[in-house]
C-alpha positions in Angstrom: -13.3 10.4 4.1 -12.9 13.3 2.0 -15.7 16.4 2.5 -16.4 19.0 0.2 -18.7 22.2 0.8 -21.1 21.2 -2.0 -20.7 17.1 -1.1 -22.4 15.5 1.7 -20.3 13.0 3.0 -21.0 9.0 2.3 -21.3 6.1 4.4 -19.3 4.8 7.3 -18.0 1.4 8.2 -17.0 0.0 11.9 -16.5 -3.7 13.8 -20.3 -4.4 15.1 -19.6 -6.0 18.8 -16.2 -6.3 18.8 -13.2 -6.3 16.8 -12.0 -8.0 13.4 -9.5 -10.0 14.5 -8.6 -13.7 15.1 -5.7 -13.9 17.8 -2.6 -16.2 18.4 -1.5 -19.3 16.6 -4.3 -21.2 17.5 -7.2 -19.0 16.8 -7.8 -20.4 13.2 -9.7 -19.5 10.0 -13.2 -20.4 12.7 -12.6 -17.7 14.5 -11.6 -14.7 11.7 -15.3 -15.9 10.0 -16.9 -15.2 12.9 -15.0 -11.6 13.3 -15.5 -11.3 9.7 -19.3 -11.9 9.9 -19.6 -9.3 12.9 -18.1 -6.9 10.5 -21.0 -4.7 9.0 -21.9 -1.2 8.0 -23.0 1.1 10.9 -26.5 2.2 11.3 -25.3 5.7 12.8 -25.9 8.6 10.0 -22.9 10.8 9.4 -24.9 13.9 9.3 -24.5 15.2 12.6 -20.4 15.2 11.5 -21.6 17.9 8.6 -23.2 20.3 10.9 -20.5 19.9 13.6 -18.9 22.6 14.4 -15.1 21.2 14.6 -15.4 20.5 10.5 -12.3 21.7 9.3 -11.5 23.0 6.0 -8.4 23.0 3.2 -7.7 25.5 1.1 -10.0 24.8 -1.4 -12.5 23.8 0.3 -11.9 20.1 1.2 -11.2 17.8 4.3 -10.4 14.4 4.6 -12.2 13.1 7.5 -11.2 9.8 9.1 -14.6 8.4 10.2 -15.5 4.6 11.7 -16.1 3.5 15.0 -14.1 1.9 17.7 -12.7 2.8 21.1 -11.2 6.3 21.0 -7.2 6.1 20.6 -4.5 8.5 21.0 -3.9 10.5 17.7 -0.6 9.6 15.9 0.8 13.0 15.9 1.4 14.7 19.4 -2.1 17.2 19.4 -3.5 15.7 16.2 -7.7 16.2 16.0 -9.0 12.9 16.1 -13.2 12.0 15.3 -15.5 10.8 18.0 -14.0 7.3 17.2 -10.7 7.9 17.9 -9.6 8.2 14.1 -6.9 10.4 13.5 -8.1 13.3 11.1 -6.2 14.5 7.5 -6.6 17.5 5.4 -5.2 17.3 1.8 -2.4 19.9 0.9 -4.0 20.7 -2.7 -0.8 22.4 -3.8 1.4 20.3 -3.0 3.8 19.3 -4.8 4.9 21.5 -7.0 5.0 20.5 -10.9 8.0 18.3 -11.7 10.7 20.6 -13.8 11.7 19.9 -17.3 8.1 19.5 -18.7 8.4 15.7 -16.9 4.6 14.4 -17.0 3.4 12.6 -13.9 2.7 8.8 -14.7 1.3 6.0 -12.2 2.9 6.4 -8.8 3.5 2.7 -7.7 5.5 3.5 -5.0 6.4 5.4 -2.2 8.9 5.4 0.2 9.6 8.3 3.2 13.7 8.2 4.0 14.9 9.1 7.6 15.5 12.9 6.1 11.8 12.9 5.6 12.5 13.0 1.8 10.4 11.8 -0.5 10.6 9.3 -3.0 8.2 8.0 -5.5 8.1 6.0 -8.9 7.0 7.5 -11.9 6.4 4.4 -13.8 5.3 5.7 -17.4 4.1 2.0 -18.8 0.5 3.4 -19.4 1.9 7.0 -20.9 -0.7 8.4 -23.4 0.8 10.4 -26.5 -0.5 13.8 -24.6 1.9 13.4 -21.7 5.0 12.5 -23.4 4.6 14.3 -26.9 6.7 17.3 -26.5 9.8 16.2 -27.4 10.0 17.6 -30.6 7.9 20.5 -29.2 4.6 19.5 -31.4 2.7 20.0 -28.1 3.5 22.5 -25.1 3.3 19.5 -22.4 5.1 17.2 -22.0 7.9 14.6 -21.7 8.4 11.5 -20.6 10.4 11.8 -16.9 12.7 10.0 -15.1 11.2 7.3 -13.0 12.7 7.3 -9.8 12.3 11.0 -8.2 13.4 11.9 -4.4 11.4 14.8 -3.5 12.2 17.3 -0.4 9.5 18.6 2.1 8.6 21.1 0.1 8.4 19.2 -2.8 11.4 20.1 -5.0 13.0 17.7 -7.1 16.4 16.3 -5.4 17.5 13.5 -7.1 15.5 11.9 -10.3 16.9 9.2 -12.9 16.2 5.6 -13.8 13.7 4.7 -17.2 14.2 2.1 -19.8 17.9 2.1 -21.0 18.9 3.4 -17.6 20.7 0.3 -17.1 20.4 -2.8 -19.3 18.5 -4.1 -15.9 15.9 -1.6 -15.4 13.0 -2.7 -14.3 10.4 -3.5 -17.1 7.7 -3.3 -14.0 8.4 -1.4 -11.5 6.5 -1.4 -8.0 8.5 -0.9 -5.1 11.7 2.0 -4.0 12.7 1.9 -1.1 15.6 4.6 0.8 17.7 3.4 3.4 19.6 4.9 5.8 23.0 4.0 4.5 22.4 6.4 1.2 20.9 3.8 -0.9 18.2 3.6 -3.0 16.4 0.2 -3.7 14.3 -0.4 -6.6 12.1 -3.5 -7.9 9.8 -4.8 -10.5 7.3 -7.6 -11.1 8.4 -8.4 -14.4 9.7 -11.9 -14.8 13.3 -10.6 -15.2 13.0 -8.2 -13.1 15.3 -8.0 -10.1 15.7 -5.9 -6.4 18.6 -3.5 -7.6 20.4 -1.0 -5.3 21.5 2.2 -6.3 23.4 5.2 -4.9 21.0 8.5 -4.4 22.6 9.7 -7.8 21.7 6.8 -9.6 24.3 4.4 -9.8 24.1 1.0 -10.1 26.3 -0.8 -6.5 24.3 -4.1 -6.2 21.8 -6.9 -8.2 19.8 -9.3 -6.4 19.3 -11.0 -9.8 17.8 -14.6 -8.5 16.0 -14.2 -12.0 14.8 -17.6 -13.6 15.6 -19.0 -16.4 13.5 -18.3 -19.9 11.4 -21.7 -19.4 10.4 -21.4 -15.7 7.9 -18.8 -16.5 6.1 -21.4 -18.3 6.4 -24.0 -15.3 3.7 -24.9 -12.6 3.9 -22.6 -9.6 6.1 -23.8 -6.8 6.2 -22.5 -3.5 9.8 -24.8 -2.9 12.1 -23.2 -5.1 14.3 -20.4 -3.6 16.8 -20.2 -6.1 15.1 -18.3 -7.8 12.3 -16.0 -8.1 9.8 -15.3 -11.0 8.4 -11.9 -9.1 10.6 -10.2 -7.1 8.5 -6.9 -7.1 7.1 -6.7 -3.4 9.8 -6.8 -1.1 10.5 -4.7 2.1 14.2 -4.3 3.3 15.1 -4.9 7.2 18.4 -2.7 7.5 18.3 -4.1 11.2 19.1 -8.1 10.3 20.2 -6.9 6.9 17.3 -8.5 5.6 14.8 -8.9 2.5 11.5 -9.3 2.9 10.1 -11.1 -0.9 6.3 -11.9 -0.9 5.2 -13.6 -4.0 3.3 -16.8 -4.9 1.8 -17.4 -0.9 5.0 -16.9 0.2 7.1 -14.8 2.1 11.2 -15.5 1.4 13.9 -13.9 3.5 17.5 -13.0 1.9 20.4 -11.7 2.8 20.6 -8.3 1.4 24.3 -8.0 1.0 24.9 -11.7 -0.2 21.4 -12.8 -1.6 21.5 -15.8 0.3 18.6 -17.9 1.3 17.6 -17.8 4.9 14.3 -18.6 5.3 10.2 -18.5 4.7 6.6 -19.5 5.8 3.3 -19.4 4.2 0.2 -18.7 5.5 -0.5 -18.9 9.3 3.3 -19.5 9.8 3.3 -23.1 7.8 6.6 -24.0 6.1 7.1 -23.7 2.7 7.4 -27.6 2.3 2.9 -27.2 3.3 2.7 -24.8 1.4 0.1 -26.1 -1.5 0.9 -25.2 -5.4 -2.3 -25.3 -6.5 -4.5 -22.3 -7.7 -6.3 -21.1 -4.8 -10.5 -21.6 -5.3 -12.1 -18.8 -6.8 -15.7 -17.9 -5.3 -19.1 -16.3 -6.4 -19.3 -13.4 -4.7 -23.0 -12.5 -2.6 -22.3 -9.8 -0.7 -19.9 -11.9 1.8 -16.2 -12.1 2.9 -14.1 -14.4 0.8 -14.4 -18.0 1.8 -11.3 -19.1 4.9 -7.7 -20.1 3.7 -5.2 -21.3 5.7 -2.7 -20.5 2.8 -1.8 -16.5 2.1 -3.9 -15.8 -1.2 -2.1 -14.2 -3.7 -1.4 -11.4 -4.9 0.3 -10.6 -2.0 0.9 -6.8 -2.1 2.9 -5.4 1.3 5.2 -6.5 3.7 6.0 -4.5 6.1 7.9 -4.4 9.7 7.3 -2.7 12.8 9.8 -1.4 15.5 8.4 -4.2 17.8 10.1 -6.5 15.0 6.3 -7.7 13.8 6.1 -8.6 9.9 2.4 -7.6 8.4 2.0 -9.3 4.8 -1.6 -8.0 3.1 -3.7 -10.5 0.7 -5.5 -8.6 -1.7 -7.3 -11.7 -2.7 -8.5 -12.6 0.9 -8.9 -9.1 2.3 -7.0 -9.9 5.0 -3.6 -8.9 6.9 -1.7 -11.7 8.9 1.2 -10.8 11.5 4.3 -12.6 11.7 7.5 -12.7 14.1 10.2 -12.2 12.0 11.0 -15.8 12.6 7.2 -17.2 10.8 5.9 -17.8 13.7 1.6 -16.4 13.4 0.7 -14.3 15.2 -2.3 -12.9 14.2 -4.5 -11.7 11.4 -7.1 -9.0 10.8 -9.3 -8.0 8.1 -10.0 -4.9 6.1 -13.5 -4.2 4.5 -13.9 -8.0 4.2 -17.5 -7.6 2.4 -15.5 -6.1 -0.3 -14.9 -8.7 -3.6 -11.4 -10.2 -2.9 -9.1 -10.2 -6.3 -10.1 -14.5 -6.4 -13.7 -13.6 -7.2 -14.9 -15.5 -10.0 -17.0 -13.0 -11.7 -13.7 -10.8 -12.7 -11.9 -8.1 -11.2 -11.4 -5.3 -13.3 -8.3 -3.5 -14.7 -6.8 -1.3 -17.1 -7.3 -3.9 -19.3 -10.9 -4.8 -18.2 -13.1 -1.7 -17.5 -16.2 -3.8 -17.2 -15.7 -4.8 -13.2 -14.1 -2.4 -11.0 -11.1 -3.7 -9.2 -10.9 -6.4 -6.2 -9.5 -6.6 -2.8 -8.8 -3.9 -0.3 -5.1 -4.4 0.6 -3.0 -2.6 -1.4 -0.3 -1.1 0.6 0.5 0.0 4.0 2.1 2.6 6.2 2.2 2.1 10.1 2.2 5.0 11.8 5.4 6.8 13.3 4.7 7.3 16.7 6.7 5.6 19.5 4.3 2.9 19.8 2.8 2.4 16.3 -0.5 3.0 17.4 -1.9 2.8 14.1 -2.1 0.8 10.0 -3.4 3.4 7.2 -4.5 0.5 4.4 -4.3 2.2 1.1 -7.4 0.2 -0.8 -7.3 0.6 -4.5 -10.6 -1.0 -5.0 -12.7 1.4 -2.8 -10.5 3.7 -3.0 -9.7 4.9 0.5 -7.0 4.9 3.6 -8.3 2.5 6.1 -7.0 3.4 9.3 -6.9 0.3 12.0 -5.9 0.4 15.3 -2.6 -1.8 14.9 -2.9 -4.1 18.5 -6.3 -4.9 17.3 -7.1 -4.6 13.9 -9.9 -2.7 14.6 -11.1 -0.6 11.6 -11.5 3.0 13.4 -12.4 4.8 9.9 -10.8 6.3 6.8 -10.5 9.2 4.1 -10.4 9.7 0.8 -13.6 8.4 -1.8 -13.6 7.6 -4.8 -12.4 10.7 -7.6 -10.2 13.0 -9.1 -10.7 15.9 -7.3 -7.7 17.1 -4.3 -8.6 14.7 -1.4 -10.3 12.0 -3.6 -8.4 8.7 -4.2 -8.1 7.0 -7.2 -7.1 3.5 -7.7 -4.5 4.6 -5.0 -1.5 1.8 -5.1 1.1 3.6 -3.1 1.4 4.8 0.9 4.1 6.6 3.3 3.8 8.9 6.1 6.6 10.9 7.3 8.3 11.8 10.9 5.6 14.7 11.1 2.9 12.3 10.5 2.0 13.8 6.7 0.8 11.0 4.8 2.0 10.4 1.1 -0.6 8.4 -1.7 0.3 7.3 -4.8 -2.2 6.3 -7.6 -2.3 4.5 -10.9 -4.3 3.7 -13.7 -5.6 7.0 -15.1 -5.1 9.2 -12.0 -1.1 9.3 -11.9 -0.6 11.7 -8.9 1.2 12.1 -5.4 -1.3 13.7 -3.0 -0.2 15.1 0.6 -2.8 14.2 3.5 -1.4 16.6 6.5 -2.7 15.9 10.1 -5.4 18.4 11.5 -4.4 20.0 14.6 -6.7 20.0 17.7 -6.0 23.6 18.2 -7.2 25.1 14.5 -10.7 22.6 14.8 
């Protein structure tokens, strides 16, 4: 959580008795409520934390503190600070990065990806660019431009490689969510946009590569269906597996694997492992919320919004409309699922979830993105949650929420409607937010040594 010298820090969350997890194929939805129910704010005050004397400070003044509780764990990076809890502990880099060149204006950051040269690239999707940021062109105003929207920054954060916008390509993505680096020097980029597609690009920019699997005109209009693999009506949220030369597609409650040099069909599941021929094409029920987690599912409740693979070859998909996280093999076989803030409305509520285009709720469900960590063994999930606007960080063997950082705001350290995560090698961790916020923010590890 993020601390400032005039701020007194908020509340704190952790697993009452035990952890939030249901286990193994065979657990069921049972045993998740029960975890779910356990789940609760803790009782403990975090004042002591304020008047310890390990509180560490940025810059300017502000620390972002992972707080929770849980069995201590190793920190992530070798001689990271960790809390009482085990949480690994961030401070924000306030000056980093530097302003983009050209008079470019930051717009909403929807994704982030950290390449295997620890460079760093991010979208600069300028769909909700206000006259402000991009009315310099004919120099009316001293700021700004409208920017390229794909931008690889170094570790210092200078601008390497930036291109891509409407009229890049006759393809460009009209909304884009996901870029992802590999290690081959390409660049993959997506959108959720009906005909939008996956599209692979060299690090300068040029087009090699289009999944296309885009529908036709009418099947926008056309009942969902879970079946169809032809093609895809959001292809937007994908994660590539350069190790089976894989992709990864959630969408619908569904996740669909291609061949990522042929764009072949392979294979998919649904929720706790089913096969898409179970999978049900009806709208999932909404609920009142009371304070509660979302009712149980056996189906993944959309909008799926990660997918993501570990170096044990485990496949985490996140449900922002159930709160939840469910593990896969790579094959669809279940394997377990966790939950994250469950109390928290998911995005099925029935009362309304909040937008740019509805300011009258805030926004639902609390699983936005995800990075797992970099350490040999993985040890841990940072959750970026858009809705209460924090990292969650879980232990990853058992879902266990051990704290988190950030807090709702503008201000260096604060997180607003964050939609974007990475971490590099050196365990820095990358946000990205969107709506009105439109920033990359830098959360470096606190050393044990400087607390």
């Amino acid at each position: 959580m993020t601390m400032h010298t005039h701020t007194p820090p908020l509340d704190r969350y952790a697993v009452s008795g035990g952890s939030l997890l249901s286990v193994g194929p065979h657990s069921g939805p049972r045993r998740a409520q029960r975890a779910k129910r356990d789940w609760q704010p803790a009782k403990a005050p975090l004042a002591r934390h304020w008047r310890s004397p390990w509180l560490v400070l940025a810059l300017c003044g502000i620390l972002a503190l992972a707080v929770g509780s849980g069995d201590r764990v190793q920190a992530q990076a070798q001689g990271q600070a960790v809390d009482e809890s085990g949480a690994p502990i961030f401070k924000v880099d306030p000056f980093w990065p530097k302003p983009l060149p050209n008079r470019w204006s930051m717009q909403q950051v929807t994704g982030i990806h950290v390449d295997h040269m620890d460079h760093i690239w991010f979208l600069n999707r300028a769909q909700a660019a206000e006259g402000d940021e991009i009315g310099g062109g004919d120099k009316r105003i001293d700021c700004c431009v409208r920017g390229p929207e794909v931008i690889e920054l170094d570790q210092e954060g200078n601008v390497v490689h930036a291109w891509g916008g409407p009229g890049f390509i006759p393809q460009w993505p009209t909304a884009l969510q996901t870029v992802i680096a590999d290690t081959k020097g390409f660049v993959w980029v997506a959108g959720t946009g009906p005909q939008d597609s996956i599209l692979k690009f060299t690090r300068e920019g040029k087009l090699v590569w289009d999944f296309d699997h885009r529908p036709p005109p009418e099947a926008v209009k056309l009942p969902e269906n879970n079946q169809e693999t032809s093609y895809l009506i959001n292809k937007g949220r994908f994660q590539l597996d350069e190790v089976a030369n894989e992709l990864y597609i959630i969408q619908q409650k569904r996740v669909v694997i291609y061949d990522a040099s042929t764009g072949a069909y392979k294979r998919g599941w649904g929720g706790h492992g089913m096969p898409l021929s179970e999978i049900s094409n009806e709208r999932i029920p909404s609920y009142t919320w009371t304070g509660a987690p979302p009712p149980d599912e056996k189906n993944l409740v959309p909008d799926l919004h990660f997918v993501e693979i570990s170096k044990d070859r485990l496949v985490y998909v996140g449900e922002r409309g159930q709160n939840r996280i469910e593990v896969f093999t790579t094959e669809g076989k279940f394997v377990k699922e966790f939950y994250v803030s469950p109390n928290t409305p998911g995005q099925r509520v029935a009362d309304g979830c909040g937008g740019l285009n509805n300011t009258k709720f805030p926004p639902c469900g609390t699983t936005y993105k995800l990075a797992i960590s970099r350490d040999p063994q993985q040890k841990f999930l940072y959750v970026a949650d858009g809705t209460n606007n924090k990292v969650w960080i879980l232990d990853r063997q058992s879902g266990r929420t051990l704290g988190s950082f950030g807090g709702n705001g503008r201000y260096a350290g604060q997180l607003h409607w964050i939609n974007a995560i990475a971490m590099d090698s050196k365990g820095n961790i990358y946000t990205g937010e969107v709506e009105q916020a439109k920033r990359i923010q830098k959360f470096a590890p606190v050393m044990a040594s400087r607390r």
